[in-house]
N, C-alpha and C positions, 0 to 999 in steps of 0.2 A: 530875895531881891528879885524885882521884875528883869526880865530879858528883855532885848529888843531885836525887831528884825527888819534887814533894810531892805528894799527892792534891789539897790545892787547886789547884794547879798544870794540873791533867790535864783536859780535858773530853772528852763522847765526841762522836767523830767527829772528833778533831785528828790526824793523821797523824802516826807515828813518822817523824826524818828516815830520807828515801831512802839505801841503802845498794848501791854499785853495787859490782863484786869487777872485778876485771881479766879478760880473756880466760883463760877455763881452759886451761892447756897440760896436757903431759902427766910434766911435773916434777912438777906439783902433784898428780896423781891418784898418782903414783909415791910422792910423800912421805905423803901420804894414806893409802895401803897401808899403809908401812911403821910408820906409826902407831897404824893399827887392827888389823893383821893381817892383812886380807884381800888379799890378790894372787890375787882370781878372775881368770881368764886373759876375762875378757869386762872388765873394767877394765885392764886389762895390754898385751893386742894386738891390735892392728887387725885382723889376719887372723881371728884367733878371733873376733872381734865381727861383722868380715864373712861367716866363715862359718856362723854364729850368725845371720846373717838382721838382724842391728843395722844395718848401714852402716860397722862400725866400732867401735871402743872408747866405752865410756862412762864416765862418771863416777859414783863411790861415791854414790849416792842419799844416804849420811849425811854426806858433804862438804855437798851442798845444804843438809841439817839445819843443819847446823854455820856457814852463813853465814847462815842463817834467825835463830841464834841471834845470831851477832854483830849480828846488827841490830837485836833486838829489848835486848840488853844494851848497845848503845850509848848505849840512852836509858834504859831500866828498869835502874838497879843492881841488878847479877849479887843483892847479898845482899836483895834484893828481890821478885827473879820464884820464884815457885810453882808455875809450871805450863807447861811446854812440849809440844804434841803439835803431829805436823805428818801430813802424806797426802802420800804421792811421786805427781803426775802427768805425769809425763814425764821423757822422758833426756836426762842432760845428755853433750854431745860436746863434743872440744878444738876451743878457738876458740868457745865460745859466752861470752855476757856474761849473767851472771848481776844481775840490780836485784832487793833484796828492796823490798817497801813496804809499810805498817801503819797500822791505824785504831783505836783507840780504840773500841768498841762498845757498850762498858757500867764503868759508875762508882756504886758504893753501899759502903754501909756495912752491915756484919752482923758481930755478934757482939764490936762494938768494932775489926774490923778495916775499914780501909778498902781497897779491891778494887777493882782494875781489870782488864777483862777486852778482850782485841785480838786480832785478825786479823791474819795476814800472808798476804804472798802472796810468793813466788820465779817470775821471767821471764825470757825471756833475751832476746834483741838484738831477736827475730821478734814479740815479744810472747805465745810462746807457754808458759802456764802450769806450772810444773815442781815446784814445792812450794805448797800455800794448810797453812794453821793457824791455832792462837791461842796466845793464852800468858793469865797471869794473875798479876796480880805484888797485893802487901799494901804501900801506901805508908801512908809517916808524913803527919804533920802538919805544917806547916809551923808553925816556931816562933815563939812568941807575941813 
């Protein structure tokens, strides 16, 4: 069943629940591809990645988006967020654990709409930073 979230509800600086992903394998960058289309040979093979100067294969930077988003939609219903922009800082490799987490940063009203506006960030196991963003979603009211 869908949830809902009100603006009274929200305040800033409340943390979206933490959202942890399983260890990335390399099924999942496979299914990934075959989803988006891309099978760049630097997400595909080790060797490529290794001789590429990577260590190895990486992870579709918009897979990262894309859990960024499920974390931010687990709590802001999907027909409520407005605004998703994220910054890729780092690669992700198979076997890394990806934790998205979220703040709350700013809460008002304009225009009749009410607007909340968060931060997220994407980490993996080492704590090292691999997506930050915000999103900006238009909640209701909670009803009288």
């Amino acid at each position: 069943m869908a949830h809902e979230l009100y603006f009274e509800d929200v305040n800033v600086g409340q943390n979206l629940p933490k959202l942890e992903k399983p260890p990335v394998d390399k099924n999942q960058i496979w299914r990934y591809a075959g989803a988006s289309g891309d099978f760049n040979p630097l997400h595909m093979d080790d060797e490529w990645g290794q001789m590429a100067g990577l260590g190895g294969r990486i992870a579709h930077g918009m897979l990262l988006m894309g859990f960024v988003g499920q974390a931010v939609t687990s709590w802001v219903p999907k027909k409520y967020l407005k605004k998703l922009s994220v910054r890729f800082g780092g690669m992700t490799r198979v076997g890394d654990v990806i934790t998205v987490t979220g703040t709350v940063k700013e809460k008002r009203t304009e225009g009749g709409k009410n607007i909340i506006v968060g931060e997220v960030i994407a980490r993996d196991q080492k704590n090292d930073m691999k997506v930050t963003g915000t999103f900006e979603a238009v909640l209701p009211n909670k009803p009288a």
